[in-house]
C-alpha positions as CSV (number, residue, x, y, z in Angstrom):
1,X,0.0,0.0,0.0
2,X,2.6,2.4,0.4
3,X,3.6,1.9,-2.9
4,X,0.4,2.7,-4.3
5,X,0.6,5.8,-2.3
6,X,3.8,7.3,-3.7
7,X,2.5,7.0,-7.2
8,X,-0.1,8.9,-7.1
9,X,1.6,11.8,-5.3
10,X,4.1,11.4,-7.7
11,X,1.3,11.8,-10.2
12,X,0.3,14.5,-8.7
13,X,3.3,16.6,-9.1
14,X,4.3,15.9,-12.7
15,X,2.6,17.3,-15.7
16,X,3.3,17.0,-19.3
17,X,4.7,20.2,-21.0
18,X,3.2,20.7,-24.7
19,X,5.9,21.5,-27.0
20,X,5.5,24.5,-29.5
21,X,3.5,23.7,-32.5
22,X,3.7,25.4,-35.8
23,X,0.3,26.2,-37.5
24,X,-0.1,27.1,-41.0
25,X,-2.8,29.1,-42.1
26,X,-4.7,27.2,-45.6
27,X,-6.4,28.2,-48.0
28,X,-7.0,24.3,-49.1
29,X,-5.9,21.2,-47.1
30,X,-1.5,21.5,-47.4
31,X,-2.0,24.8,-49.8
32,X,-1.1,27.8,-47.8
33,X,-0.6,31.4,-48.6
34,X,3.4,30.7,-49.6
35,X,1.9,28.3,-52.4
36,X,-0.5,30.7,-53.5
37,X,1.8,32.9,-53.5
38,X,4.6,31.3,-55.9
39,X,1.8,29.5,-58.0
40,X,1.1,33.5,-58.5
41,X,4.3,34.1,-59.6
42,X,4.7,31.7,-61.6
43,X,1.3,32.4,-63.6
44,X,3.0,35.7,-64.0
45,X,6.3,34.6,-65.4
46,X,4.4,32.1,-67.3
47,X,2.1,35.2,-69.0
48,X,4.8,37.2,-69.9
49,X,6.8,33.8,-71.6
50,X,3.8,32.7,-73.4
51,X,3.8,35.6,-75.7
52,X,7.0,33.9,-77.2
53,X,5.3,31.5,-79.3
54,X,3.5,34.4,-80.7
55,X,6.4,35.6,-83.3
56,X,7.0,32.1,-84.0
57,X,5.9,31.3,-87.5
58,X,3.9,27.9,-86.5
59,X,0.4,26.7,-87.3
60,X,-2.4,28.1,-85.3
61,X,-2.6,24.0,-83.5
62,X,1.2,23.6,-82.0
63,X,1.0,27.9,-81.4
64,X,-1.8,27.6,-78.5
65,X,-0.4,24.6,-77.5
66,X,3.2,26.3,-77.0
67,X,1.7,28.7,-75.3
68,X,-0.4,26.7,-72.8
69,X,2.8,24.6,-72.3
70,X,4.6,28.0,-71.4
71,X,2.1,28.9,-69.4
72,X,1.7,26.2,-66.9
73,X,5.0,25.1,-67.3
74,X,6.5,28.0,-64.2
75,X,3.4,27.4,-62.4
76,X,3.5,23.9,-61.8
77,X,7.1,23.9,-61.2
78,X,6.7,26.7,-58.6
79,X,4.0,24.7,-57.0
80,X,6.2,21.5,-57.0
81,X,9.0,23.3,-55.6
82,X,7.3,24.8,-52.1
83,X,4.6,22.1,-51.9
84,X,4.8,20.4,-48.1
85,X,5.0,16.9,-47.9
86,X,3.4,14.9,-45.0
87,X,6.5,15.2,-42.9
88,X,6.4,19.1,-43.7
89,X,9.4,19.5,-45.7
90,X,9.2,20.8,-49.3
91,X,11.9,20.4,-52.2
92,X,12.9,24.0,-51.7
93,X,13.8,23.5,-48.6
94,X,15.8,19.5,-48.9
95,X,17.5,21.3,-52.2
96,X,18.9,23.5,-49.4
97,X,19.7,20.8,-46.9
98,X,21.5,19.3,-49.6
99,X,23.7,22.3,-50.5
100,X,24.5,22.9,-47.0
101,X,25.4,19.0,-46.7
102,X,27.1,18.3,-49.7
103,X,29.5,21.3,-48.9
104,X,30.7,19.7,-45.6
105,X,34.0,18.6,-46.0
106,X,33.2,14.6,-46.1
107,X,36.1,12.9,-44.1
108,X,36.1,9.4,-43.2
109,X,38.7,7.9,-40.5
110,X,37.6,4.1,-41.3
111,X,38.7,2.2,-44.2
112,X,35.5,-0.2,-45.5
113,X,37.0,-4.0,-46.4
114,X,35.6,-7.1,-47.1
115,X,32.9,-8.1,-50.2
């Protein structure tokens, strides 16, 4: 019984601190206002490149389709690029962890032998 008795005061006393969480606020489920924001800017980088295909001397069929290509083609990449996956990270921002790691000077002290 005494035991029992100095677990609960030890319940008692201790409490669970929450940890900070990180809200996002969406416009749709996992698209925020940083998306909409670089789909934008892409749309507008794609407007101004699809007037390319305009001076090109092509049938009316492949025109509209270079120029529906061209401007999609920076939107959907800009999307790709700051989309969150589930875990929260997006390719921006693992192309980054990757510069950072890949210019570490890579030095290993152990010499691999066998196979």
């Amino acid at each position: 019984m005494k035991g029992m008795s100095r677990m609960s005061n030890m319940a008692k006393n201790e409490y669970l601190v929450p940890r900070e969480t990180k809200t996002k606020m969406e416009i749709f489920p996992g698209f925020g206002f940083i998306e909409l924001g670089a789909v934008a800017a892409g749309m507008a980088l794609g407007g101004v490149l699809q007037l390319i295909p305009v001076i090109l001397p092509l049938p009316i069929g492949p025109k509209l389709f270079a120029r529906l290509f061209i401007f999609t083609l920076p939107a959907a990449m800009a999307y790709m690029l700051f989309k969150q996956d589930t875990a929260g990270n997006s390719l921006y921002q693992q192309l980054r962890a990757f510069r950072t790691w890949s210019s570490r000077p890579k030095v290993y002290y152990y010499k691999r032998r066998g196979f």
